[in-house]
Steps between C-alpha positions, in 0.01 A plus 500: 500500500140579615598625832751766322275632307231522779778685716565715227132646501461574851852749463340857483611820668635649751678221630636348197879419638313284759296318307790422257704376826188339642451305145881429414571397849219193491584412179874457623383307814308295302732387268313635201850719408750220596844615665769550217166701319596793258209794564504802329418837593358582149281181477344509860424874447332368168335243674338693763413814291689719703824747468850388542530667828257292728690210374807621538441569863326174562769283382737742741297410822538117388866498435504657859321188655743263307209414198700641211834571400531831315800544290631781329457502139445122505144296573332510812442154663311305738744441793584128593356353818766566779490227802681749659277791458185278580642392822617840563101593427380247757729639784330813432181398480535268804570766746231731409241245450595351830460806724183648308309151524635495897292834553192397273475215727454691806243787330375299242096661429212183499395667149833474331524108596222454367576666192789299471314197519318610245822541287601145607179400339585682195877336448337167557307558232808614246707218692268215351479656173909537463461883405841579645481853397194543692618357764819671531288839498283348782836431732591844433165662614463277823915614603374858409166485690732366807711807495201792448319323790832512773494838400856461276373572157821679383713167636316294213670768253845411597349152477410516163809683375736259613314157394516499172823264435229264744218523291621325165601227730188502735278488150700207395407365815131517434526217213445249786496692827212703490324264746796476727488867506097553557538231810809719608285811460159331723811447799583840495154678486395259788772563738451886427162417609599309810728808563803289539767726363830200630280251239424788235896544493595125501260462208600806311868401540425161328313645268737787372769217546364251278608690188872370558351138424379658176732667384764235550216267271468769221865543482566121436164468295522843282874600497438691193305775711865533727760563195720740565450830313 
């Protein structure tokens, strides 16, 4: 595919491990390398131009976050969507998100509303267009830009590391929701501007919540993507 070989030339030292993860990880969201997926050491180092090792070490850190399944002297696969682990994810990633939108809404700068109203613009854009993988990145930077500006930066790590069993199911999502999402996304950046951290929870809440009603969809519509490994 075009966007593998594009990631593939943008992988250059001295962070090649991350890169690999960084790459491998979207295409697994994405659905590019479908759960049940055999991947080989051998042919992503091939693929990338690099040694074993940064490979090696990448597919560790995903097997960690529930991505792949490593097994000795057998194939490495893509892991199976959980329900378990996603819901699991959004417990986790309700409590922090909660709290750290809470403070942004009492300290939140005039300059960083308006730059997220710029990146409203932006997903509007993608959102019309149906680029879900745009989009997806787009949700991801305005969450992040939340965190940096109530001063919890290192918050959006643990974020990150525990939301990957969501993402597959929140890209899914994007087939059809990406509106719902956006108009979602304009009620949260305009109570943080109205500095009304109750509303800022009870819309962050039914936000984070929604993915239950997805996943339960996905499940019925795409049972292939739950089989048992």
């Amino acid at each position: 595919m075009s966007s593998r070989s594009d990631a593939v030339e943008l992988v250059s030292p001295p962070r090649l491990t991350d890169q690999v993860f960084s790459t491998l990880y979207d295409w697994i969201v994405q659905l590019e390398l479908l759960p049940g997926s055999k991947i080989s050491e051998g042919e992503i180092a091939e693929q990338f131009d690099v040694s074993r090792q940064p490979v090696r070490d990448a597919f560790y850190r995903l097997s960690q976050i529930g991505l792949l399944i490593i097994r000795p002297q057998r194939a490495t696969i893509v892991s199976h969507i959980q329900a378990e682990a996603v819901l699991q994810a959004r417990y986790i990633r309700t409590a922090i998100e909660v709290e750290t939108f809470r403070i942004a809404a009492r300290c939140m700068p005039d300059g960083t509303l308006d730059d997220l109203e710029r990146q409203l613009e932006e997903q509007a854009r993608v959102a019309h267009r149906e680029a879900r993988r745009l989009f997806h990145e787009l949700d991801d930077k305005m969450h992040r830009t939340i965190f940096e500006a109530a001063g919890k930066g290192f918050a959006w790590a643990l974020v990150r590391d525990n939301k990957a069993h969501m993402d597959r199911i929140r890209y899914i999502s994007l087939e059809s929701g990406a509106q719902r999402a956006l108009d979602e996304h304009v009620g949260l950046v305009k109570a943080l501007r109205a500095a009304d951290p109750d509303l800022v929870e009870t819309l962050m809440r039914e936000h984070l919540g929604r993915i239950a009603v997805t996943l339960e969809r996905v499940a019925r519509e795409r049972p292939e993507l739950f089989r048992a490994t």
